[in-house]
DSSP file (Angstrom, degrees, kcal/mol; ACC not computed):
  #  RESIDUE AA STRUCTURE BP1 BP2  ACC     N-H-->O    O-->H-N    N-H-->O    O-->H-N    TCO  KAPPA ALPHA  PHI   PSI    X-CA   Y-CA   Z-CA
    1    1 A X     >        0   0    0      0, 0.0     4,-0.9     0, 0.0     5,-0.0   0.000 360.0 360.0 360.0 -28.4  113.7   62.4  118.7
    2    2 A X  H  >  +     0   0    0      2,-0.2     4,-1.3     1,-0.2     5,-0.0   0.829 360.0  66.1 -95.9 -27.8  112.5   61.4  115.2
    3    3 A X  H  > S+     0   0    0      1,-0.2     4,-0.9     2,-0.2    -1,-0.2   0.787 109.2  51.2 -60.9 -30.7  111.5   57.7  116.8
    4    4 A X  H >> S+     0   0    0      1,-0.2     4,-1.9     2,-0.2     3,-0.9   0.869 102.7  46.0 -71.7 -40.9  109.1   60.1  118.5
    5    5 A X  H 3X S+     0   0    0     -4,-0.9     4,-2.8     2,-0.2    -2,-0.2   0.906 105.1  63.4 -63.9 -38.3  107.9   61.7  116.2
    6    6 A X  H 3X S+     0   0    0     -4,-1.3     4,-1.8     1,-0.2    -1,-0.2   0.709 112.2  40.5 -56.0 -39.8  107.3   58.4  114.4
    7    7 A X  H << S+     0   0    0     -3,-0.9     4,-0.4    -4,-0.9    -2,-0.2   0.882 110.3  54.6 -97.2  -9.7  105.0   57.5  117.3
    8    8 A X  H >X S+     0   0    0     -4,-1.9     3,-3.2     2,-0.2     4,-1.7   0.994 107.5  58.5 -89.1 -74.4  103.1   61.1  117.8
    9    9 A X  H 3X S+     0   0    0     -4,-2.8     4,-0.6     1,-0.3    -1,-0.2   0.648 105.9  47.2  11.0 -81.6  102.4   60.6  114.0
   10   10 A X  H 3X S+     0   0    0     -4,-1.8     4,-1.7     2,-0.2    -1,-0.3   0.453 105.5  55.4  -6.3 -53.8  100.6   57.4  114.7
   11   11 A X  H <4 S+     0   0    0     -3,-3.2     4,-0.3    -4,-0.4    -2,-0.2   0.894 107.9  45.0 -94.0 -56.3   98.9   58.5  117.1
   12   12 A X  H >X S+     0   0    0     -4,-1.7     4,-1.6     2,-0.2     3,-1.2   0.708 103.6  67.1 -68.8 -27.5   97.3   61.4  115.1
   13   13 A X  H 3X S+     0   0    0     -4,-0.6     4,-0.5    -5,-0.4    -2,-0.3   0.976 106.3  49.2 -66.9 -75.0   96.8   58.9  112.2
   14   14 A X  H 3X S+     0   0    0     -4,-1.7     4,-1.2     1,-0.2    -1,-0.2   0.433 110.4  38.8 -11.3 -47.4   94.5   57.6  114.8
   15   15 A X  H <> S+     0   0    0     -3,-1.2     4,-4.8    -4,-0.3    -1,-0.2   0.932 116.0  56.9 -97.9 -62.2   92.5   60.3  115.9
   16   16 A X  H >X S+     0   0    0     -4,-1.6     4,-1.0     1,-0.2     3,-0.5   0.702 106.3  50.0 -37.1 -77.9   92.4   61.6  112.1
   17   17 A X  H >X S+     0   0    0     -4,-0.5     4,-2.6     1,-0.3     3,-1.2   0.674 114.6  46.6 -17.6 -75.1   90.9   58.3  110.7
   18   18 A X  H 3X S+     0   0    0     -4,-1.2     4,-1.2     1,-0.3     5,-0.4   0.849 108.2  49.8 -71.9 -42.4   88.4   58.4  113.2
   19   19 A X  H <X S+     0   0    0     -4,-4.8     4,-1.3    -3,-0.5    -1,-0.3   0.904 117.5  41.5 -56.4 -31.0   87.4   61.9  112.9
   20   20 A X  H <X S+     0   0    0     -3,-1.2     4,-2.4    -4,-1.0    -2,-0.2   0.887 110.6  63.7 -82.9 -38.4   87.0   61.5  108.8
   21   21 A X  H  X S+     0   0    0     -4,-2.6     4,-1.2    -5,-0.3    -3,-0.1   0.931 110.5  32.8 -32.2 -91.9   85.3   58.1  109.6
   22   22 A X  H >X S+     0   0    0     -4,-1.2     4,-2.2     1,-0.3     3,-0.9   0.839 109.2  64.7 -42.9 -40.1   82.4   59.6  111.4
   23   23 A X  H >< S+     0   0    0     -4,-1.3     3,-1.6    -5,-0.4     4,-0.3   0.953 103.2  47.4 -54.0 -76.5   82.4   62.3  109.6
   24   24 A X  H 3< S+     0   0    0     -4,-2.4     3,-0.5     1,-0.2    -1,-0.2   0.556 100.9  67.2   0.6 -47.6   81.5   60.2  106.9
   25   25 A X  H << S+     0   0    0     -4,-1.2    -1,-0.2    -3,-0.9    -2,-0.2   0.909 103.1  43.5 -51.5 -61.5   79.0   58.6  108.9
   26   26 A X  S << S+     0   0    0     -4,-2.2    -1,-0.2    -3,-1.6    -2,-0.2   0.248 133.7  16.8 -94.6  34.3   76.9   61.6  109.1
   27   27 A X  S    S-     0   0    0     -3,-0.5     2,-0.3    -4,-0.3    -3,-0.1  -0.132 103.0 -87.6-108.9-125.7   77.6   62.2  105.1
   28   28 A X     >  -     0   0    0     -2,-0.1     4,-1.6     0, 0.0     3,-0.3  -0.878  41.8 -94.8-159.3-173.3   78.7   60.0  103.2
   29   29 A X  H  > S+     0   0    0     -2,-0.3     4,-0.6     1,-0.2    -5,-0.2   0.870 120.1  47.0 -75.8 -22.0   82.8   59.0  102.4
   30   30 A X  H  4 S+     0   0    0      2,-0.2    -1,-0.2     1,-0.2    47,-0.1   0.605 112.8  39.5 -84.2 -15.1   82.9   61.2   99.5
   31   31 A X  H >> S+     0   0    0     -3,-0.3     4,-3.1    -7,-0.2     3,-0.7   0.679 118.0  59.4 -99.0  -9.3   81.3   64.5  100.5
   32   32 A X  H 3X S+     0   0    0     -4,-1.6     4,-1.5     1,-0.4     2,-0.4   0.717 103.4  45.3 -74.8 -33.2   83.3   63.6  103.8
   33   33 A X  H 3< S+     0   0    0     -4,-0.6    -1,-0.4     2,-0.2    44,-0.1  -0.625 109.9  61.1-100.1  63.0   86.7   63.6  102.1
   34   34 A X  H X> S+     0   0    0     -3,-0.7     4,-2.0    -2,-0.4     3,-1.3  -0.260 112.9  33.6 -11.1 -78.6   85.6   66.9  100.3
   35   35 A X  H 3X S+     0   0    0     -4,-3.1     4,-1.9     1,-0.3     5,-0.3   0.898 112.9  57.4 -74.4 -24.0   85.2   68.8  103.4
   36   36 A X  H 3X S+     0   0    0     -4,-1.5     4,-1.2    -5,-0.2    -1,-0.3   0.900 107.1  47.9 -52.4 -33.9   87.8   67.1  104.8
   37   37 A X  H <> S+     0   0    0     -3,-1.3     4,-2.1     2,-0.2    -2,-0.2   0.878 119.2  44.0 -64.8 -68.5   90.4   68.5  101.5
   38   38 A X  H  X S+     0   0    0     -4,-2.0     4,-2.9     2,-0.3     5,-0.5   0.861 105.0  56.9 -80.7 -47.1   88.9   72.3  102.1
   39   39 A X  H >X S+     0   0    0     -4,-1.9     4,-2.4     2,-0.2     3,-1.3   0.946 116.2  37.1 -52.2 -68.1   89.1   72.3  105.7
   40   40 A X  H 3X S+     0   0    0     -4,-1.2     4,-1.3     1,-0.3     3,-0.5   0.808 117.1  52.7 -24.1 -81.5   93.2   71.5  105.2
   41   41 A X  H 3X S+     0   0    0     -4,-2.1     4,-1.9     1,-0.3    -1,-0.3   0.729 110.1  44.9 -46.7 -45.3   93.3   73.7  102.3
   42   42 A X  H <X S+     0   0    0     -4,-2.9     4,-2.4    -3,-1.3     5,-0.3   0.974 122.0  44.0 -43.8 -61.7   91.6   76.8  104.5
   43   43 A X  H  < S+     0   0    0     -4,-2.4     4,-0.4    -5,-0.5    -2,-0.2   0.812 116.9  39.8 -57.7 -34.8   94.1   75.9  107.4
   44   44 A X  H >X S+     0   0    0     -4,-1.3     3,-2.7    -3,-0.3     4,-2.0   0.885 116.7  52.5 -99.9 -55.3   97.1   75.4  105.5
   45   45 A X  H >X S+     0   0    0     -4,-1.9     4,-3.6    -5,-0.4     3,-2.4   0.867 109.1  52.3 -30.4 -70.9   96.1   78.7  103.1
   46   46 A X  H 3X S+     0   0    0     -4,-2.4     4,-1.2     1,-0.3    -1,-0.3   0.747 114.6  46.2 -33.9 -46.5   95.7   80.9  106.5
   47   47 A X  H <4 S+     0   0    0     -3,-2.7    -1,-0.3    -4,-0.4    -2,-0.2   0.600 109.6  44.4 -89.2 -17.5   99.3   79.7  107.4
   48   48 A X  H <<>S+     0   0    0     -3,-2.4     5,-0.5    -4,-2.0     4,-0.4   0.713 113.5  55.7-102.7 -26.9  101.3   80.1  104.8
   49   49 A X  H ><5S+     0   0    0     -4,-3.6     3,-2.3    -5,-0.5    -2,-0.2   0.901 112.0  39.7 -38.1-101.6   99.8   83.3  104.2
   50   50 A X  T 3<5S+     0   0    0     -4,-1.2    -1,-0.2     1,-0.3    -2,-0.2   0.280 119.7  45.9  -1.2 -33.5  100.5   84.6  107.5
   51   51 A X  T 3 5S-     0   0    0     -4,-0.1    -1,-0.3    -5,-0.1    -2,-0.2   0.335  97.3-142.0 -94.1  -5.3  104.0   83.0  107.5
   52   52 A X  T < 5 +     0   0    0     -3,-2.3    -3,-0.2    -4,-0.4    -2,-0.1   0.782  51.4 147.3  28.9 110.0  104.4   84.3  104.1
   53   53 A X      < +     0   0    0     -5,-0.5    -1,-0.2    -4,-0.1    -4,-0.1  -0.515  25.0 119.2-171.2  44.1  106.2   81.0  103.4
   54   54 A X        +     0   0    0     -3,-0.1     2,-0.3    -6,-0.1    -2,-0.1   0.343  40.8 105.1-109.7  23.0  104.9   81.0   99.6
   55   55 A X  S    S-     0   0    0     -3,-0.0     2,-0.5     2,-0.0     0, 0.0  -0.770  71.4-132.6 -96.9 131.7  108.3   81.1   98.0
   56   56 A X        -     0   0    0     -2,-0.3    -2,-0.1     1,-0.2     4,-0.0  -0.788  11.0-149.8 -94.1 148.8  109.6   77.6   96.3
   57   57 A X  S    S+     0   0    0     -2,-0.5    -1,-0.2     2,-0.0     2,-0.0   0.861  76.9  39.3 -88.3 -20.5  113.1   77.2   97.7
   58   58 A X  S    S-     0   0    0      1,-0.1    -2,-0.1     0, 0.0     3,-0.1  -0.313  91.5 -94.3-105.8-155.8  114.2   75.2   94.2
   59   59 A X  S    S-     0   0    0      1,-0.3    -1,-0.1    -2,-0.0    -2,-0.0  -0.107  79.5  -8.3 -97.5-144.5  113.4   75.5   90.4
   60   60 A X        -     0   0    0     -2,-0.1    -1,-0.3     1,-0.0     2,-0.1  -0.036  64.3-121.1 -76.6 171.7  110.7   73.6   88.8
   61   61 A X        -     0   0    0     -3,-0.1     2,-0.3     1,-0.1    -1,-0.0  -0.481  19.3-125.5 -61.7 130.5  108.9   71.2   90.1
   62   62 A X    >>  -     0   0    0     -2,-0.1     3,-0.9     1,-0.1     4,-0.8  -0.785  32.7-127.1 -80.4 151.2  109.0   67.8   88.4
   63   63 A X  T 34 S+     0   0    0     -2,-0.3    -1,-0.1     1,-0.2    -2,-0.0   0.530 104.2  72.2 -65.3 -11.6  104.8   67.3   87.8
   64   64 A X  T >4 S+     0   0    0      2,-0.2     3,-2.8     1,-0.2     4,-0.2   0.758  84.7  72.8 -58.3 -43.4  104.9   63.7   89.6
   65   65 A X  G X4 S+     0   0    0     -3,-0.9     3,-1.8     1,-0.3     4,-0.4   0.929  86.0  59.7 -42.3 -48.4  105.4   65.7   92.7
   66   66 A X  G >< S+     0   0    0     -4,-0.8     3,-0.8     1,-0.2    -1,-0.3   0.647  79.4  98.3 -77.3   1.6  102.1   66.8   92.8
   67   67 A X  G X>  +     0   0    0     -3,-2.8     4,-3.8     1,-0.2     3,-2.1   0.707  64.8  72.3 -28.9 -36.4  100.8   63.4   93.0
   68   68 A X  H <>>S+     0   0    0     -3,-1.8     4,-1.9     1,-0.3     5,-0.6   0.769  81.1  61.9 -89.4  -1.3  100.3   63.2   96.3
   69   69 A X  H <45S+     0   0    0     -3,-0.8     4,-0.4    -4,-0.4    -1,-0.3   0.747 106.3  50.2-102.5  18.0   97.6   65.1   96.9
   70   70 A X  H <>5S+     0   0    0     -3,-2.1     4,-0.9    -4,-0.2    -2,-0.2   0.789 111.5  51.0 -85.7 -29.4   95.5   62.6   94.5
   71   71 A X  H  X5S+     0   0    0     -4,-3.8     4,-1.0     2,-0.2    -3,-0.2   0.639 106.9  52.4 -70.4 -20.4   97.0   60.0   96.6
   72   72 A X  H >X5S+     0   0    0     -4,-1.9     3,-0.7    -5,-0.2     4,-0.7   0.854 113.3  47.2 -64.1 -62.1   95.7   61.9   99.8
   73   73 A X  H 3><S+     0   0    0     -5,-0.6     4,-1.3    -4,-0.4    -2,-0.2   0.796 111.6  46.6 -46.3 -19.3   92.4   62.0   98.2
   74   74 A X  H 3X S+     0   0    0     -4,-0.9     4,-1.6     2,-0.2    -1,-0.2   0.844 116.8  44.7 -90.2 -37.5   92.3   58.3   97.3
   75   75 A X  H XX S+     0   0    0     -4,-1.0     4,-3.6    -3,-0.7     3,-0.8   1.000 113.5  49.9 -68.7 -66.4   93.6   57.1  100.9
   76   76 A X  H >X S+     0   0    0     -4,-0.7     4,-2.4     1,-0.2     3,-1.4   0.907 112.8  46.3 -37.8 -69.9   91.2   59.5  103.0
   77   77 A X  H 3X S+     0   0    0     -4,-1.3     4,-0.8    -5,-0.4    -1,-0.2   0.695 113.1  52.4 -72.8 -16.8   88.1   58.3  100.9
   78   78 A X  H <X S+     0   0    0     -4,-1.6     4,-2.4    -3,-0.8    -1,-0.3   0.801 111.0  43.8 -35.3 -57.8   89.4   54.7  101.5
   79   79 A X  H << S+     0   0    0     -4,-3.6     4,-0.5    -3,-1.4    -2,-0.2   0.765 109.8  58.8 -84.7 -27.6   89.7   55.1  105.3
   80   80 A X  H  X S+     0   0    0     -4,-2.4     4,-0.7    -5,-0.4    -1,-0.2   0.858 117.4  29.7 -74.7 -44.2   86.3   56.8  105.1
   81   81 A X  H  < S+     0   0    0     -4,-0.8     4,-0.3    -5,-0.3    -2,-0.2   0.771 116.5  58.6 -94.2 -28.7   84.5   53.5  103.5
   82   82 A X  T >X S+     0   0    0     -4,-2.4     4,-3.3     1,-0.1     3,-0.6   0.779  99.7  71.8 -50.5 -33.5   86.9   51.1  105.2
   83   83 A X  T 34 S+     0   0    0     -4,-0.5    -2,-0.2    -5,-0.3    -3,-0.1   0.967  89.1  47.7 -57.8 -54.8   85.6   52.7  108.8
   84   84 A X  T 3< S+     0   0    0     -4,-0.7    -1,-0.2     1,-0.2    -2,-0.1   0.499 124.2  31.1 -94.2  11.6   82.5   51.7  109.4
   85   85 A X  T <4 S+     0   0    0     -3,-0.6    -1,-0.2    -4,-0.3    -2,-0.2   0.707 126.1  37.5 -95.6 -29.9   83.4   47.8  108.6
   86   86 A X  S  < S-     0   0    0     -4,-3.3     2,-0.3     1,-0.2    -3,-0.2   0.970  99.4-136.2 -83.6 -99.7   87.0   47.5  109.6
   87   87 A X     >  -     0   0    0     -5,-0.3     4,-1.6     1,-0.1     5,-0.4  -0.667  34.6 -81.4 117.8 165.4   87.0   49.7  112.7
   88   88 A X  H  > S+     0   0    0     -2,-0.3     4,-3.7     2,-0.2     5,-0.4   0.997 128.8  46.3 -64.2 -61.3   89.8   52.2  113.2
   89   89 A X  H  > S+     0   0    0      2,-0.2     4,-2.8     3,-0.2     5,-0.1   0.883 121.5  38.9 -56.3 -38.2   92.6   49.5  114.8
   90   90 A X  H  > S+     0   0    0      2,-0.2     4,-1.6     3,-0.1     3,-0.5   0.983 117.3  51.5 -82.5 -63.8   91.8   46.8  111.9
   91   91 A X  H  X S+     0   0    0     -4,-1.6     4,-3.4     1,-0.3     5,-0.3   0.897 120.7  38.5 -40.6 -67.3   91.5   49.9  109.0
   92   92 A X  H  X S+     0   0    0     -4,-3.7     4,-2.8    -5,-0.4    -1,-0.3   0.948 111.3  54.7 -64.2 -42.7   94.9   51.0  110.3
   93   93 A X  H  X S+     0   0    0     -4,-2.8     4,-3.7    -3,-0.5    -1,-0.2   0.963 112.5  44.7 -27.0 -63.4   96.7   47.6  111.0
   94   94 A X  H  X S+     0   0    0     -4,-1.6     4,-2.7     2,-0.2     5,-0.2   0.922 111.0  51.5 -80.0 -49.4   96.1   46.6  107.6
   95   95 A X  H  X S+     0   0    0     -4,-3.4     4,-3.2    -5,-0.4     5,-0.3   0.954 106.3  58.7 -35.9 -45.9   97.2   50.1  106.2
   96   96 A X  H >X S+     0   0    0     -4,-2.8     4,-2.4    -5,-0.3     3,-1.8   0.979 106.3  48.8 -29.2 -87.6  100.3   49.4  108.5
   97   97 A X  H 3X S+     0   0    0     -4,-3.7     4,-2.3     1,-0.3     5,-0.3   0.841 111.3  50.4 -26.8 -67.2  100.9   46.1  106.3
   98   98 A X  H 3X S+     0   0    0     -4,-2.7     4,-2.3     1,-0.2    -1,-0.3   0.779 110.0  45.8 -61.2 -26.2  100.6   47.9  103.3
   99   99 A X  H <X>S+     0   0    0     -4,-3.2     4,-6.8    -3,-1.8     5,-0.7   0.972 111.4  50.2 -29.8 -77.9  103.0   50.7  104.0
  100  100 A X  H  X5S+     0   0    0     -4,-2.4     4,-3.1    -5,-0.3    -2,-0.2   0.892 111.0  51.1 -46.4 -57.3  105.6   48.7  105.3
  101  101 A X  H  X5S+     0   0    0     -4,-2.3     4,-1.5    -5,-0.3    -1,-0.3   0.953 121.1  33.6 -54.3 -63.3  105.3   46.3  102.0
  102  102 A X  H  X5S+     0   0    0     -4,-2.3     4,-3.3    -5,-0.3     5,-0.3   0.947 115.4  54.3 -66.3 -37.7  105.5   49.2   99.6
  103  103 A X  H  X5S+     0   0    0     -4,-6.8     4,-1.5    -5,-0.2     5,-0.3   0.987 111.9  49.2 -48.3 -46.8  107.9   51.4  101.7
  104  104 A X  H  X<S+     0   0    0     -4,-3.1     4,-2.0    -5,-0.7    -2,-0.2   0.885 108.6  50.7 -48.2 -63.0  110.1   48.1  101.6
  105  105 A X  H  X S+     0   0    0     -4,-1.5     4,-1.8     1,-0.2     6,-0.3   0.830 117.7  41.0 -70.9 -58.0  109.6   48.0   97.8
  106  106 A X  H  X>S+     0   0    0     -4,-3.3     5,-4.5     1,-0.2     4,-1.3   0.974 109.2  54.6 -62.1 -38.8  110.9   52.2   97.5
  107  107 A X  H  <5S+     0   0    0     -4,-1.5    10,-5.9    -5,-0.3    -2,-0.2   0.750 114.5  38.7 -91.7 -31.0  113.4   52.2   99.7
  108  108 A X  H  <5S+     0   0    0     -4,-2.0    11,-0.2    -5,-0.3    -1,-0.2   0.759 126.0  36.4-112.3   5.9  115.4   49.0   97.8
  109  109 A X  H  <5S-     0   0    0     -4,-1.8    -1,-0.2    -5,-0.1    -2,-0.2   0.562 100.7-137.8-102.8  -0.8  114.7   49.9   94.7
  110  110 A X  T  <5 +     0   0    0     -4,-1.3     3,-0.4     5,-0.3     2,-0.3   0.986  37.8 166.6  50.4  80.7  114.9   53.6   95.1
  111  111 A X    > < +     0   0    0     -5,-4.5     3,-0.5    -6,-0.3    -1,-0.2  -0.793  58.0  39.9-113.0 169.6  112.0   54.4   93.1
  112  112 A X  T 3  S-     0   0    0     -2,-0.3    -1,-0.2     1,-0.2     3,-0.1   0.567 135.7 -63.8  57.6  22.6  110.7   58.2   93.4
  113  113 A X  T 3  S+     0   0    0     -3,-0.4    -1,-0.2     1,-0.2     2,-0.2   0.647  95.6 149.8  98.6  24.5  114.2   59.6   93.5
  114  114 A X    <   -     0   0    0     -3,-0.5     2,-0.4    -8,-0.2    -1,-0.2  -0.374  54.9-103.4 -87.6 174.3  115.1   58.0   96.6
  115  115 A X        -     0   0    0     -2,-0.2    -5,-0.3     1,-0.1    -4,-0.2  -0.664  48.0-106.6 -99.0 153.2  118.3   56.8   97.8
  116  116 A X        -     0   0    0     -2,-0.4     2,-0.2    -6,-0.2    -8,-0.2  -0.216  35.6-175.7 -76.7 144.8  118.5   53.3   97.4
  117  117 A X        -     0   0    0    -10,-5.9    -7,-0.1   -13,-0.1   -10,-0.1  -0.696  27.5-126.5-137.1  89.0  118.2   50.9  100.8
  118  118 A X        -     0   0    0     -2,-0.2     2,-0.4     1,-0.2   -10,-0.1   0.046  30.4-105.4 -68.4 140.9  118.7   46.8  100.2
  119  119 A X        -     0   0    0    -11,-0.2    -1,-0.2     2,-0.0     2,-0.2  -0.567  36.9-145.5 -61.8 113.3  116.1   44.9  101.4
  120  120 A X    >   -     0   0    0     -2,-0.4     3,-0.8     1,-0.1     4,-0.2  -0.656  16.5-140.4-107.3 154.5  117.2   42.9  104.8
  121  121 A X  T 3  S+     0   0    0      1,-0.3     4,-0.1    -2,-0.2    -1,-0.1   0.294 100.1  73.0 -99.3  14.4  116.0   39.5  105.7
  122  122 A X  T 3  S+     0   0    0      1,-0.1    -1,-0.3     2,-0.1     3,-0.3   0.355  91.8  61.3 -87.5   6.9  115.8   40.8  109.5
  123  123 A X  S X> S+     0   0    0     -3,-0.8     4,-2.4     1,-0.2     3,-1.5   0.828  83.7  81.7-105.1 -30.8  112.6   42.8  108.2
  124  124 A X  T 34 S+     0   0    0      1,-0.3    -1,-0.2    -4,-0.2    -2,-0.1   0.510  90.7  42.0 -54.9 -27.1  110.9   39.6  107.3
  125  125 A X  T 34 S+     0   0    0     -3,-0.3    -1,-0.3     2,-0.2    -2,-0.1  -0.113 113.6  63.4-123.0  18.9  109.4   38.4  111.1
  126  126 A X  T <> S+     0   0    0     -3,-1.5     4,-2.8     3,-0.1     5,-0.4   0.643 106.8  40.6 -54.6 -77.2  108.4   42.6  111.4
  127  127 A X  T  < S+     0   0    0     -4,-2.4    -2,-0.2     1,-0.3    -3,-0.1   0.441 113.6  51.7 -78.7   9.9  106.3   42.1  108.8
  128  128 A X  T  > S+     0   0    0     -5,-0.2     4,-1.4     2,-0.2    -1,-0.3   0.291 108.8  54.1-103.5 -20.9  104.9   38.6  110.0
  129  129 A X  H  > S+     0   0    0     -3,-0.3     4,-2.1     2,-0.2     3,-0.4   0.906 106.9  48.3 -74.7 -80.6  104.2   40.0  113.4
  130  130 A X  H  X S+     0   0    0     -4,-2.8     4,-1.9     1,-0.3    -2,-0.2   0.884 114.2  49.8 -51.1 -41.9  102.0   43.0  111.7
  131  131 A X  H  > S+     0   0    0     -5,-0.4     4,-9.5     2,-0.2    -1,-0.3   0.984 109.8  45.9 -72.2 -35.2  100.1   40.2  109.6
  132  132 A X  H  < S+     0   0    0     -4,-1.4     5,-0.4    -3,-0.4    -2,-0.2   0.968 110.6  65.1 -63.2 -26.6   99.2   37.6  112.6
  133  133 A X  H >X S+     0   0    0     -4,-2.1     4,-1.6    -5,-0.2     3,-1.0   0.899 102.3  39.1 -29.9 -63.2   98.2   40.8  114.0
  134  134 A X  H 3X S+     0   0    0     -4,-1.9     4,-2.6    -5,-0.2     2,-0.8   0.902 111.5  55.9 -76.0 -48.5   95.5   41.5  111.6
  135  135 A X  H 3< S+     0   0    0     -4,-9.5    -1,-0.2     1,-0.2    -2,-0.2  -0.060 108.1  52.0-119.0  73.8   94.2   38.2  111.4
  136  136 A X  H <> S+     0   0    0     -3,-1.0     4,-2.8    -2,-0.8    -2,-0.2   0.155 110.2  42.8-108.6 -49.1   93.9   38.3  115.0
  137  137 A X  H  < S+     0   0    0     -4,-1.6    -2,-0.2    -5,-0.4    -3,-0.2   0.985 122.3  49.9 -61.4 -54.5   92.2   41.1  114.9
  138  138 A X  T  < S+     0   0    0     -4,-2.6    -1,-0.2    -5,-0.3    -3,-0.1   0.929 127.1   8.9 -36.6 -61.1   90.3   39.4  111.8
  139  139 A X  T  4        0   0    0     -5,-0.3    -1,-0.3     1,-0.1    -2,-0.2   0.500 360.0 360.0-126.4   6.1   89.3   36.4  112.6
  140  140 A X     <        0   0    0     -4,-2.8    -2,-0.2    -3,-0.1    -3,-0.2   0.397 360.0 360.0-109.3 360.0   89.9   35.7  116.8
């Protein structure tokens, strides 16, 4: 189920990237990753409203947490200036790579409070696949 989810995910990565791309297009990447930030924020507001689902279920927060929504802002407006030289499949390929390499890098050192996962040398012709990949895409 969750291997599904994994690819449904994906998939929407897809279609999102290409919708803030173009949107971009007829902006620019930065006023595009703006309205991109407010629509969410409108959508999400509306839902948690409505769900009343505004309670945090622990105590406080540590302030690191909130990191990621600079790190949304920095990726989107990335993928927005990346689009219209890359293309969607190479912009996302090469995101792939970089994932994998830092996910790889969290997971076996357990950094960000994760539980720790050792790095296996079966991962190594994964992540050799995903590069000839790219510079296929790249350069054939």
């Amino acid at each position: 189920m969750y291997k599904l989810g994994g690819i449904i995910i994906g998939a929407l990565i897809a279609i999102m990237v290409t919708f803030n791309g173009v949107l971009s297009q007829f902006t620019n990447a930065y006023l595009a990753t703006f309205i991109i930030h407010l629509v969410g924020l409108i959508i999400i507001s509306i839902y948690l409203v409505s769900t009343k689902q505004l309670k945090i279920k622990k105590g406080s927060i540590p302030l690191y947490l909130f990191c990621g929504g600079i790190v949304g802002i920095i990726l989107v407006t990335l993928n927005n200036l990346c689009f219209d030289t890359l293309g969607v499949s190479l912009t996302l390929s090469i995101g792939l790579l970089g994932q994998s390499i830092l996910s790889t890098f969290v997971d076996h050192f357990g950094l960000l409070g994760m539980p720790i996962q050792k790095f296996e040398v079966k991962k190594i012709p994964g992540f050799a696949l995903v590069l000839a990949g790219i510079l296929t895409m790249m350069f054939l």
